[in-house]
C-alpha positions as CSV (number, residue, x, y, z in Angstrom):
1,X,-22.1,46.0,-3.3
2,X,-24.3,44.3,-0.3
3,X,-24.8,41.5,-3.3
4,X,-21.2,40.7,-3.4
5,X,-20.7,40.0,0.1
6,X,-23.6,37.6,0.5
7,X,-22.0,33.9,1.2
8,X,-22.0,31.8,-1.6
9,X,-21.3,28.3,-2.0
10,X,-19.4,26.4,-5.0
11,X,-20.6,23.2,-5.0
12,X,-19.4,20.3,-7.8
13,X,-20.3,16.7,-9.0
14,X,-17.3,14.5,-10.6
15,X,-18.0,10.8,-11.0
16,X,-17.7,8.0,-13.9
17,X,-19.9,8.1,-16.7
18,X,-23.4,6.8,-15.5
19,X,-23.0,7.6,-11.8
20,X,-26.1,9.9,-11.3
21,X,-25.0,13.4,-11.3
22,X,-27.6,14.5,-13.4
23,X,-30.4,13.3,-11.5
24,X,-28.7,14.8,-7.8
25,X,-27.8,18.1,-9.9
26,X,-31.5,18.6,-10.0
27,X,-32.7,17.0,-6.8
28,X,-30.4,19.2,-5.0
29,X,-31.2,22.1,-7.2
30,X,-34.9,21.9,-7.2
31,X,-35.0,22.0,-2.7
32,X,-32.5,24.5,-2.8
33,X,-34.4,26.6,-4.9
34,X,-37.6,25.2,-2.9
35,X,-35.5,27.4,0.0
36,X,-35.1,30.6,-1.7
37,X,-31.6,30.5,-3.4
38,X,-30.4,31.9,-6.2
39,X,-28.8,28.9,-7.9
40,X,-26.3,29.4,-10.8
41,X,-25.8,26.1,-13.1
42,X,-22.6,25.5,-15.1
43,X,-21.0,22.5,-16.8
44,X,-17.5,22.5,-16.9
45,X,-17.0,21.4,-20.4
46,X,-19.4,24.3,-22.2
47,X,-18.9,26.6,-19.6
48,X,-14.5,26.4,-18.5
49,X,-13.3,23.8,-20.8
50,X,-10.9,26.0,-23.5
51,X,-11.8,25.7,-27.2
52,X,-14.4,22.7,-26.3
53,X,-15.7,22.4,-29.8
54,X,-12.3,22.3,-31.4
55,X,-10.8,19.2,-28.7
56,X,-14.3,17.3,-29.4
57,X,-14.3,17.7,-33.4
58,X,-10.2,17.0,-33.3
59,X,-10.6,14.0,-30.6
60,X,-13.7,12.3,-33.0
61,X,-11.4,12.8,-36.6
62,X,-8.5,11.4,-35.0
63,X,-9.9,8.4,-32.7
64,X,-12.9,7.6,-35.4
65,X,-14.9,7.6,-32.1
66,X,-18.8,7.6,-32.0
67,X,-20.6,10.9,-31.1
68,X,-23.4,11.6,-28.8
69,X,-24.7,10.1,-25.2
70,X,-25.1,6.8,-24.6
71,X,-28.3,5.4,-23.3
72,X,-29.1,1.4,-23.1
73,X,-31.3,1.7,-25.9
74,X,-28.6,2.8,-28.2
75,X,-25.0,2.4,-27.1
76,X,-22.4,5.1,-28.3
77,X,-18.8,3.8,-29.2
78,X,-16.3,6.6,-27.7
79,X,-12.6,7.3,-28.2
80,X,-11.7,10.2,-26.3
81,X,-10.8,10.1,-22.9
82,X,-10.3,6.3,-22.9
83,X,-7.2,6.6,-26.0
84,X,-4.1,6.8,-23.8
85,X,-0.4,7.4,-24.9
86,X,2.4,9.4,-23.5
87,X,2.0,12.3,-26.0
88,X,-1.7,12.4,-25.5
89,X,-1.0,12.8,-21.7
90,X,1.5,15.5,-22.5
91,X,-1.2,17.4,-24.4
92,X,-3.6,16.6,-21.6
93,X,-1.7,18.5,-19.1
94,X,-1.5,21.6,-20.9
95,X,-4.9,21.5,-21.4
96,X,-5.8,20.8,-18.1
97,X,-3.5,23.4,-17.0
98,X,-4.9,26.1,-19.1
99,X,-9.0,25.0,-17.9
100,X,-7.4,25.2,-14.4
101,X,-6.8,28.9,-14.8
102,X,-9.7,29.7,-16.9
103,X,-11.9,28.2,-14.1
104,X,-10.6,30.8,-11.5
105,X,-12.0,33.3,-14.1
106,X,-15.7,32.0,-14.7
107,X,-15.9,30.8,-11.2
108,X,-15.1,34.0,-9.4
109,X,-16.8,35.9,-11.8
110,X,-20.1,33.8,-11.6
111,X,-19.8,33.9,-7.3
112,X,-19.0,37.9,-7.8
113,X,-22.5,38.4,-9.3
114,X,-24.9,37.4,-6.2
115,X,-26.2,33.9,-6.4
116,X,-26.4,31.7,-3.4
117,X,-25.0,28.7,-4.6
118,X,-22.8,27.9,-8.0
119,X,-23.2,24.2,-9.1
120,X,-20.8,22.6,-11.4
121,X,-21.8,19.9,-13.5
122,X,-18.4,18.1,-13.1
123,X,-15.2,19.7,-12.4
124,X,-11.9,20.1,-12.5
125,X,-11.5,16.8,-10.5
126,X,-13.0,14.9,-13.6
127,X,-10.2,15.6,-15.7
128,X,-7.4,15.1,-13.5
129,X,-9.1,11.2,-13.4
130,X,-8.2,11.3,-16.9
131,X,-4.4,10.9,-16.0
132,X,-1.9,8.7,-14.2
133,X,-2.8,9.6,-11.4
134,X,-0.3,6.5,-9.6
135,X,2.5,8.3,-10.8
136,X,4.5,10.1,-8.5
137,X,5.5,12.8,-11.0
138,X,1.8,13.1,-12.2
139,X,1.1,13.7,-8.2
140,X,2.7,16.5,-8.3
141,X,1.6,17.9,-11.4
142,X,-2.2,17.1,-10.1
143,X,-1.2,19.1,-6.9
144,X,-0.1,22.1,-8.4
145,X,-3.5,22.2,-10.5
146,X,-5.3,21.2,-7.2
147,X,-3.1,24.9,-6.0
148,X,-4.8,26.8,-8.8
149,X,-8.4,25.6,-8.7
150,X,-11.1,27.7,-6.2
151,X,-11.8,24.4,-3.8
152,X,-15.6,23.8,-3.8
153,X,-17.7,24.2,-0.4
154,X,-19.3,20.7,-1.6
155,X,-17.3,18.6,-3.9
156,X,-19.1,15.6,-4.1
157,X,-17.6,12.5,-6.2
158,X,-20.3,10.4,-6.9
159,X,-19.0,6.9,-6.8
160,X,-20.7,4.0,-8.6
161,X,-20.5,0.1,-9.6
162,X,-18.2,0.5,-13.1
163,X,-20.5,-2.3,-14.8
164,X,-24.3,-0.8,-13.5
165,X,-22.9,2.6,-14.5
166,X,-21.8,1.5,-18.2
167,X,-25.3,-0.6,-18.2
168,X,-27.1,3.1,-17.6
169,X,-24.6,5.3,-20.2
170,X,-22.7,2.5,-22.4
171,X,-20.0,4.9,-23.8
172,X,-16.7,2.9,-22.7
173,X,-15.4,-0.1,-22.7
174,X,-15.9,-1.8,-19.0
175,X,-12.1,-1.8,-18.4
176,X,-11.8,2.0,-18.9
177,X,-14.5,2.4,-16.5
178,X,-13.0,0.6,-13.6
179,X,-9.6,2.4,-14.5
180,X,-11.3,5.6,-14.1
181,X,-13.2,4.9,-11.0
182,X,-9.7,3.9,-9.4
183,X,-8.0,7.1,-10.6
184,X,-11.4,9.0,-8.9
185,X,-10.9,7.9,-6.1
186,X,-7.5,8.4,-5.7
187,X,-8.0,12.1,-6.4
188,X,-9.6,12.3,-3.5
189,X,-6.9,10.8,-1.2
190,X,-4.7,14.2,-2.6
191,X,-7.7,16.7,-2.4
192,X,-9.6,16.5,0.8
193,X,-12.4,18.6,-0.1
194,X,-13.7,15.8,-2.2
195,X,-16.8,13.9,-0.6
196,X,-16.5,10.3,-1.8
197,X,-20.8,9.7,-1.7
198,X,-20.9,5.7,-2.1
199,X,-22.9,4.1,-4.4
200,X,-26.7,3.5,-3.0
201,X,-30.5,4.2,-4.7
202,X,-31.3,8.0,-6.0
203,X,-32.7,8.8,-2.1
204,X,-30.4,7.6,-0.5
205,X,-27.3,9.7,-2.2
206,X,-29.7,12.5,-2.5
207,X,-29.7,12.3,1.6
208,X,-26.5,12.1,1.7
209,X,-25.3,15.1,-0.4
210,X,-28.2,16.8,1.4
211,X,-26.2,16.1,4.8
212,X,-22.7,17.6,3.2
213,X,-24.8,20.6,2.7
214,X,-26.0,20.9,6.3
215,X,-22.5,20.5,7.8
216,X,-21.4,23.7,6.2
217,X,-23.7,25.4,9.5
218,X,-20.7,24.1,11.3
219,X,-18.4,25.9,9.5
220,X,-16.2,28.8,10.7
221,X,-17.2,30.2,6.9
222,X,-20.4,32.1,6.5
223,X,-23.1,29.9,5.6
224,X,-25.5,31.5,3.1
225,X,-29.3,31.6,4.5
226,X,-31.3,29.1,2.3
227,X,-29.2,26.3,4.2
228,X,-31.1,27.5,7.7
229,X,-34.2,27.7,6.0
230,X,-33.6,23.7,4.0
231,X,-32.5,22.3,7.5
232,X,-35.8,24.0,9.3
233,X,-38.2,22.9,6.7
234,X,-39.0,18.8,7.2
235,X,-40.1,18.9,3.5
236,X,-36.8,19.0,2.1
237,X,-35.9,15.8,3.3
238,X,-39.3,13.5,2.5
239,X,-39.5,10.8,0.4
240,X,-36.0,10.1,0.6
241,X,-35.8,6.7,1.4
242,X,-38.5,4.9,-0.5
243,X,-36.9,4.0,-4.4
244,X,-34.5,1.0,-3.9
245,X,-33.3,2.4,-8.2
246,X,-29.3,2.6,-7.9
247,X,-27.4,5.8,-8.6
């Protein structure tokens, strides 16, 4: 019972393909973990997404699409996320509405069980960036999902330049890319919870989402004990400003 009432703290990563989340997933979860906590690690699309297989086998027979992650030394062809037509988009937004509820389920059940801190590789947020967002009918309808999602203490949105991002995961074509960074970022104009982290080298971001972490102290919401113990301890911060590699 005492387990359940410790403060715990959702935090997400959402950004284009390429952007880094990876590599601040583990930064952030190897010096909280440094700290004491008892970190839980999900990704949204094996751990939320509804009947994941089924969309990715469907989405690769119908769109002839490539499989597997890109990498510069062998680029992967996608058609998924990047097809677009008004029926797709219908079928999108049933989808998204159905992970939408299922998340409430995994993500209260996953906080219920005693960790410190729940982090989400991506989010909800990454496939509302999947939509016309512009739209002011689609605004509403990314509201109402917005309404049914647990909001993250940290939701950071990595952003990144579209054409260093596709150089580091070539999956899409360039144009997608910088349509999907636009539609990121204006998410988070209708979500404020969403941290927009600018693009900048690996330290540098990792300081960054590092300072998001430490301004939940100022909070009026309990603030779980490893984030004393991280903002105490000079170590968790060192080396953070010596590689000049973008995110």
């Amino acid at each position: 019972m005492d387990s359940m009432k410790r403060p715990v703290v959702l935090i997400t990563f959402s950004g284009i393909d390429g952007a880094g989340k990876s590599t601040q997933i583990d930064l952030l979860s190897a010096n909280m973990t440094a700290a004491g906590a008892r970190i839980v690690r999900l990704s949204f699309w094996d751990n939320v997404v509804v009947w994941s297989s089924l969309r990715e086998r469907s989405a690769h027979r119908i769109f002839r699409g490539e499989k597997g992650a890109g990498s510069p030394d062998r680029p992967v062809a996608r058609r998924d996320k990047n097809v677009k037509s008004w029926y797709l988009t219908a079928i999108r937004m049933l989808f998204y509405l159905v992970d939408a509820i299922r998340l409430n389920f995994v993500a209260r059940g996953r906080l219920a069980r005693g960790p410190d801190a729940v982090i989400f590789d991506r989010y909800i947020y990454d496939e509302l960036a999947n939509l016309p967002i512009d739209d002011p009918w689609m605004k509403r309808y990314v509201r109402l999902v917005l309404r049914l999602t647990p909001t993250p203490g940290i939701a950071c949105l990595l952003d990144a330049d579209p054409i260093q991002a596709t150089q580091r995961k070539p999956e899409y074509p360039l144009d997608f890319v910088h349509a999907n960074r636009k539609a990121y970022l204006a998410l988070s104009k209708l979500e404020p919870a969403i941290r927009v982290i600018g693009p900048a080298s690996v330290p540098e971001v990792q300081e960054q989402i590092l300072k998001e972490l430490m301004r939940l102290r100022s909070t009026k919401l309990p603030c779980p004990a490893f984030i004393d113990l991280m903002s105490a301890s000079p170590g968790m911060t060192s080396g953070m400003t010596s590689s000049a590699r973008p995110v």
